[in-house]
BABAVEX-784220 format. One record per residue (C-alpha): x, y, z. Coordinates in nm, 3 decimals, always signed. Layout:
<rs>
x->X, y->Y, z->Z
...
</rs>
This chain:
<rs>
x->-20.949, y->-9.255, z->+21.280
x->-20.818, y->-9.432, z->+21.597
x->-20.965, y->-9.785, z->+21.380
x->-20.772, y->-9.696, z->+21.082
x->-20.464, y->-9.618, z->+21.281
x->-20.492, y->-9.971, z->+21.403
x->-20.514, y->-10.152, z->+21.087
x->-20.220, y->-9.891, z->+20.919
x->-19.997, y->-10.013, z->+21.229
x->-20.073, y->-10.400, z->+21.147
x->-19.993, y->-10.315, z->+20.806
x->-19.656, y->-10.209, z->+20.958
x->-19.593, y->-10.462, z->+21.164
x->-19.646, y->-10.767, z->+20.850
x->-19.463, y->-10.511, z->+20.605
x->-19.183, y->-10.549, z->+20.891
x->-19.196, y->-10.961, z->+20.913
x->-19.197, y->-10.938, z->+20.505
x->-18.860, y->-10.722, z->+20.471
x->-18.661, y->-11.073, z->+20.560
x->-18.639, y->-10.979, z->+20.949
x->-18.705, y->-11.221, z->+21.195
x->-18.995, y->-11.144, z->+21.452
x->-18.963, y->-11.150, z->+21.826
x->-19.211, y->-11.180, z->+22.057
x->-19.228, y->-10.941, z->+22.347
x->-19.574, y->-10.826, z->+22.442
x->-19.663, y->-10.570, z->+22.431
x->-19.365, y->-10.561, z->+22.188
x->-19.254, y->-10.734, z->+21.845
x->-18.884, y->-10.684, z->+21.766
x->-18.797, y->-10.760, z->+21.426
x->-18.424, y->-10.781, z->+21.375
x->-18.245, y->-10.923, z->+21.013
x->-18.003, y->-11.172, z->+21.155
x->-17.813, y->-11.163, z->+20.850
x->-17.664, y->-10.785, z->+20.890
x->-17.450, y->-10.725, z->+21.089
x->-17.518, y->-10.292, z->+21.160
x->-17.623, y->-10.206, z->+21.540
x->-17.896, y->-9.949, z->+21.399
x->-18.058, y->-10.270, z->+21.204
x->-18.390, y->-10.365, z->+21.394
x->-18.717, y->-10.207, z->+21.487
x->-18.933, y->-10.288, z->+21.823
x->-19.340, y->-10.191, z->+21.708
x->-19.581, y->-10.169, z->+21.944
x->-19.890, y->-10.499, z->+21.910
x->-20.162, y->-10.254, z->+22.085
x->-20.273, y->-9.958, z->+22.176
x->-20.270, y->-10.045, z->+22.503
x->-20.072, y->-9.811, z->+22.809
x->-19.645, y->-9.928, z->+22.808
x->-19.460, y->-9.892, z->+23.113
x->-19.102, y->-9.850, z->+23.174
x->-19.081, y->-10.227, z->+23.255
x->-19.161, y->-10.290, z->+22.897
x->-18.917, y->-10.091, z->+22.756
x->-18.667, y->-10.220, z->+22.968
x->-18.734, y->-10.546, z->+22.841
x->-18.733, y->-10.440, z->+22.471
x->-18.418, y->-10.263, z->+22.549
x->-18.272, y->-10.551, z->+22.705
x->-18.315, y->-10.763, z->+22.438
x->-18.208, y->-10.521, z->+22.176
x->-17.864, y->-10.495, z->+22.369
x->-17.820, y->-10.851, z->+22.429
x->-17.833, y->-10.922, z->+22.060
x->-17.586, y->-10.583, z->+22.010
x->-17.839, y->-10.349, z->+21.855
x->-17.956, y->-9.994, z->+21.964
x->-18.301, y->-10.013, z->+22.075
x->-18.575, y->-9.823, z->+21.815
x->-18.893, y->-9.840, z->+21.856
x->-19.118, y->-9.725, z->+21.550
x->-19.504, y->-9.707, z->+21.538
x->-19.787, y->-9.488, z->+21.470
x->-19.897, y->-9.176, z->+21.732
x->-20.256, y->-9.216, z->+21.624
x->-20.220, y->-9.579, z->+21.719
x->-20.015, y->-9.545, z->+22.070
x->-20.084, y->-9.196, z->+22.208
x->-19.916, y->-9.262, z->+22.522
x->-19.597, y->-9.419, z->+22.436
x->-19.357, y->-9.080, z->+22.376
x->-19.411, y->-8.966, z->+22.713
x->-19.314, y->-9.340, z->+22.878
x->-19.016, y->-9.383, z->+22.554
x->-18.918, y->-8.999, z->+22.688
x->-18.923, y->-8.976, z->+23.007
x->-18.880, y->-9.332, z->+23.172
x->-19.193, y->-9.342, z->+23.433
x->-19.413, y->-9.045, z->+23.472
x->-19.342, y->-8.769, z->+23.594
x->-19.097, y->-8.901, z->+23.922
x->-18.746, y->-8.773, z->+23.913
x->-18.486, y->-8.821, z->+23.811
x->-18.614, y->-8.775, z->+23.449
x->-18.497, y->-8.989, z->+23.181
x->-18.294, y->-9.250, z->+23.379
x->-18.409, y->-9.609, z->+23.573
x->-18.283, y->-9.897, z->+23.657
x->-18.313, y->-10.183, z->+23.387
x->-18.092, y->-10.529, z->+23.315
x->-17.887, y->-10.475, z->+23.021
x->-17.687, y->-10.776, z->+22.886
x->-17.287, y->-10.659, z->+22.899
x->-17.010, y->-10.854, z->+22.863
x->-17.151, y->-11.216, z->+22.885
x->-17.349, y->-11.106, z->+23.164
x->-17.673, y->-10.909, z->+23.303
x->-17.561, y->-10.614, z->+23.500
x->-17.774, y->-10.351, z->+23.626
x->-17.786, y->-10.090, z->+23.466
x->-17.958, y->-9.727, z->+23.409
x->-18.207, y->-9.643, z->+23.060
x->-18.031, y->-9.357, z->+22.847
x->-18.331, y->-9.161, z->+22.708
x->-18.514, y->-9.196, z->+22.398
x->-18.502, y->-8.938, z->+22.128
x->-18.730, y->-8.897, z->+21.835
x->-18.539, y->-8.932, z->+21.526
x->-18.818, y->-8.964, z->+21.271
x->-19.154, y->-8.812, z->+21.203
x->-19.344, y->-8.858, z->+20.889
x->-19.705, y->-8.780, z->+20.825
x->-19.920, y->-9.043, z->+20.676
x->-20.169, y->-8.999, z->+20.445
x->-20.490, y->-9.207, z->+20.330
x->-20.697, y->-9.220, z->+20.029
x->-21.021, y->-9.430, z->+19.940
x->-21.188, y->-9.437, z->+19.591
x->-21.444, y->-9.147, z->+19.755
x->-21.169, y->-8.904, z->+19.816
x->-20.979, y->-8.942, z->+19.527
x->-20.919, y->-8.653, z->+19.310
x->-20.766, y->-8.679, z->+18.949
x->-20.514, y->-8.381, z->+18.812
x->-20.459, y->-8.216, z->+18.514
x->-20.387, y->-8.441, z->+18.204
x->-20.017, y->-8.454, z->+18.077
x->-19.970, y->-8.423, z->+17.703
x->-19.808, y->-8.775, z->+17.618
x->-19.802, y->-8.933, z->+17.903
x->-19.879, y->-9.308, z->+17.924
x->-19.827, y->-9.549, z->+18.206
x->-19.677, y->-9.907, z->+18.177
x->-19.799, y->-10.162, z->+18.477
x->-19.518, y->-10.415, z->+18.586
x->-19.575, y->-10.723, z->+18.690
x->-19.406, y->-11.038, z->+18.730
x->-19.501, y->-11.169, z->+18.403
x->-19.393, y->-10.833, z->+18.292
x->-19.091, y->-10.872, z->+17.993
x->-18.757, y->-10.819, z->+18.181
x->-18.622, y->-10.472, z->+17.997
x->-18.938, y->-10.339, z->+18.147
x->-18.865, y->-10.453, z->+18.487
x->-18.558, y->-10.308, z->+18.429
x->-18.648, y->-9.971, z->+18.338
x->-18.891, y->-9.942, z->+18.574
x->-18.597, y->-10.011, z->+18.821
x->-18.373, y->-9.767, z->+18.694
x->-18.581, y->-9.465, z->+18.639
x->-18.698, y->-9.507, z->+19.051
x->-18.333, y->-9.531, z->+19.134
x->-18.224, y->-9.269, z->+18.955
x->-18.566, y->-9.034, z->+19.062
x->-18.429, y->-9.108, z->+19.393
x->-18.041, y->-9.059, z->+19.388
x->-17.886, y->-8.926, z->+19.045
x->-17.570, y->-9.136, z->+18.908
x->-17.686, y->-9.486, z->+19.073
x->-17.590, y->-9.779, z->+18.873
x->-17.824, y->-9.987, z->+18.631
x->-18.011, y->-10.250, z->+18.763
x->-17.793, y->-10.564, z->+18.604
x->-18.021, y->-10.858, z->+18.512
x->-17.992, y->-11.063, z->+18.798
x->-18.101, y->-10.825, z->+19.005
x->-18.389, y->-10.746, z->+18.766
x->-18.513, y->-11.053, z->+18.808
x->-18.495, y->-11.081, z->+19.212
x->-18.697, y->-10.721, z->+19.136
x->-18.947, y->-10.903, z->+18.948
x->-19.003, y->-11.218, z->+19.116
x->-19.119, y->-10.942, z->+19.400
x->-19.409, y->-10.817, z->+19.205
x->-19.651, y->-11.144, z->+19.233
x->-19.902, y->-10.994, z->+19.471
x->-19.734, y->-10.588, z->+19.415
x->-19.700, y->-10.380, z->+19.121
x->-19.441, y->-10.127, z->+18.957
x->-19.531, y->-9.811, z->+18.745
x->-19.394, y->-9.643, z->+18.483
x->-19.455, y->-9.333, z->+18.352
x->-19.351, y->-9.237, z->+17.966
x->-19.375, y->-8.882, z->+17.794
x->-19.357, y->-8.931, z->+17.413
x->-19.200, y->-9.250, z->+17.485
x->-18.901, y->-9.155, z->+17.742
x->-18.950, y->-9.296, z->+18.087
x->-18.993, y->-9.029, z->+18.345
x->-19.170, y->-9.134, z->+18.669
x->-19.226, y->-9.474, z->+18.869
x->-19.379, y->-9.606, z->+19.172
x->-19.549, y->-9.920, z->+19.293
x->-19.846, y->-10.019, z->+19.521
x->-19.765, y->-10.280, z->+19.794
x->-19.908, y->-10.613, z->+19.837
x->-20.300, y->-10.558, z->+19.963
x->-20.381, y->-10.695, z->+20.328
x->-20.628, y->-10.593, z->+20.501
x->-20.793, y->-10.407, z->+20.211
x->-20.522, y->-10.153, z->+20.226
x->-20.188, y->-10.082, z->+20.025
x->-19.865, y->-9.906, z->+20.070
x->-19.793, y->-9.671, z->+19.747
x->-19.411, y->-9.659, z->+19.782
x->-19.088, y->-9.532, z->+19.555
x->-19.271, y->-9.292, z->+19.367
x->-19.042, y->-9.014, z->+19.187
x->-18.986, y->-8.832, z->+18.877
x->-18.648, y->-8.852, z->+18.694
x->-18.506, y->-8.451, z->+18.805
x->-18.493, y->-8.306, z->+18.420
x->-18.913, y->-8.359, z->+18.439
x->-19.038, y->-8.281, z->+18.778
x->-19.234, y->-8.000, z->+18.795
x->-19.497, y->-8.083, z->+18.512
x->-19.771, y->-8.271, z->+18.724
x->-19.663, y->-8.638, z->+18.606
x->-19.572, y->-8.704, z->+18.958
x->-19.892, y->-8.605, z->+19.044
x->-20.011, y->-8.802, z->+18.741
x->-19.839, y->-9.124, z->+18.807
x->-19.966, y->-9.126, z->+19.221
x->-20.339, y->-9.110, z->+19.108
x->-20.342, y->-9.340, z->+18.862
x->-20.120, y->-9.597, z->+19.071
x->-20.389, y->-9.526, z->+19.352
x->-20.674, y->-9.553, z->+19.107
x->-20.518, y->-9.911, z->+19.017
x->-20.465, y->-10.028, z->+19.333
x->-20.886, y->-9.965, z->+19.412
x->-20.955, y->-10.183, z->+19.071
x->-20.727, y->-10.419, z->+19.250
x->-20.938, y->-10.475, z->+19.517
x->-20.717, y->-10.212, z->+19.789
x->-21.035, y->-10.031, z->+20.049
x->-20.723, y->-9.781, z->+20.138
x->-20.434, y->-9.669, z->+19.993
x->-20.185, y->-9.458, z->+20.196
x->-19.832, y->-9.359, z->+20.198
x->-19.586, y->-9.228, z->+20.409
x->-19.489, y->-8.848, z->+20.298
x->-19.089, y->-8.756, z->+20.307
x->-19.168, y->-8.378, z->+20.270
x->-19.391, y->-8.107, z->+20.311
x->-19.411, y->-8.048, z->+19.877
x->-19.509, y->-8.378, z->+19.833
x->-19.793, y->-8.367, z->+20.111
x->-19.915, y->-8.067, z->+19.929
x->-19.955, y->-8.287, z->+19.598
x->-20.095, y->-8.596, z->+19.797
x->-20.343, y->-8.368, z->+19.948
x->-20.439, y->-8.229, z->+19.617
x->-20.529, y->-8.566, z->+19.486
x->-20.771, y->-8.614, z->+19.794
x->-20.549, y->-8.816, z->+20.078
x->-20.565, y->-8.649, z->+20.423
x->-20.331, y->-8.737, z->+20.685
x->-20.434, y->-9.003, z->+20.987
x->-20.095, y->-9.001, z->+21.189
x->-19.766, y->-8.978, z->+21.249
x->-19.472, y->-9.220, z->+21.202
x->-19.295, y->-9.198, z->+21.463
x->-18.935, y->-9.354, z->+21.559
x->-18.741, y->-9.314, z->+21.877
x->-18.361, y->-9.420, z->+21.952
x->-18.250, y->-9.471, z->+22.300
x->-17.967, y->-9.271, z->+22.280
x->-17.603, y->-9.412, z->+22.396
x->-17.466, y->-9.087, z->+22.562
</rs>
């Protein structure tokens, strides 16, 4: 699985460089920060290989984190780095004192020497594979059909599609309002949007990400609260998966935001390969 690790966490790091953040080089390190906001907790550092990190190179990452006013995060797969926690959590082996050395950190116009608050783990998310092999197909739901968005797609759909995730997701949100439809839809070139209808009422989306790699992201997928517990969930991931393999995807995966929905996932066929992890150095 170590292989698949590796290509999930390049995955990772493009999908990073695509979300409109700017990439910085430091190996064994890529920081990708947005420029444009301005919110300390904006910016990931991911790991380029699976290779052994020192303190040194987290001081550096958290360096340059500091010098451009964000808290350092680091966020990457455990499959992929194994031996990262320990160096994120504990500073250098096992020497004491635990949790502390000396790195530069950029203060007031200057570099001042300074000593590494600790990393915490603040995220950790299973993720979950799939191939056409493993994939099983549920129970069929009485009336369900499924509508594939593109970006040729006719704009009300785009906009439904739109709504139904954001309100699956958080109840009350505001409709999508047609300019932002179309930024929506002029984002579905190379991905695609789902949704899901029972007798005709949409009740479930999701999308596939763009394929790199000969793997996919399956992201957003929910099911509007009044219909959740009748398998079109469950529905709506498999045939979204079995799309994305007719598509040309070798791999679908996802990242899984609870322990219910890993129990659906794994009824479908995916099995988990790691664990996203994310640590922030913490400030007190």
């Amino acid at each position: 699985m170590i292989g698949l690790a590796a290509r999930l966490q390049a995955y990772l790091r493009a999908k990073a460089h695509r979300d409109r953040r700017e990439r910085f080089p430091l190996p064994p390190f890529t920081l990708f920060l947005n420029p444009t906001v301005n919110d300390p907790n904006e910016g990931i550092a991911i790991p380029d290989a699976a290779d052994t990190y020192t303190p040194d190179d987290v001081a550096r990452v958290c360096a340059a984190f500091t010098q451009r006013g964000r808290v350092p995060c680091v966020q990457y797969l455990d499959a992929f780095a194994p031996g990262l926690a320990i160096t994120l959590q504990l500073g250098h082996s096992l020497t004491p004192p635990p949790n502390r050395i000396r790195v530069p950190v950029y203060r007031e116009g200057e570099w001042q020497t300074d000593r590494m608050p600790a990393f915490a783990e603040t995220l950790r998310l299973p993720v979950m594979y799939c191939t056409a092999r493993m994939l099983r197909h549920p129970p069929d739901v009485p009336g369900l059909t499924v509508t594939i968005i593109s970006s040729e797609s006719p704009l009300d759909e785009v906009k439904t599609n739109w709504n139904v995730n954001a309100h699956g997701f958080e109840s009350g949100l505001y409709e999508a309002m047609e300019t932002f439809a179309q930024e929506f839809q002029q984002t579905l070139v190379e991905r695609r949007a789902f949704t899901a209808y029972v007798q005709g009422e949409p009740v479930a989306a999701g999308l596939f990400t763009e394929i790199r790699d000969g793997l996919t992201e399956l992201v957003g997928i929910t099911t509007l609260p009044e219909y959740r517990r009748q398998g079109i969930g469950a529905a709506l991931t498999a045939f979204i998966t079995r799309a994305a393999f007719d598509s040309g995807a070798e791999v679908v995966f996802l990242i899984v935001a609870n322990d219910a929905a890993g129990r659906v996932y794994e009824r479908l066929g995916f099995r988990t390969v790691a664990r996203l992890l994310e640590y922030e150095q913490q400030t007190n």
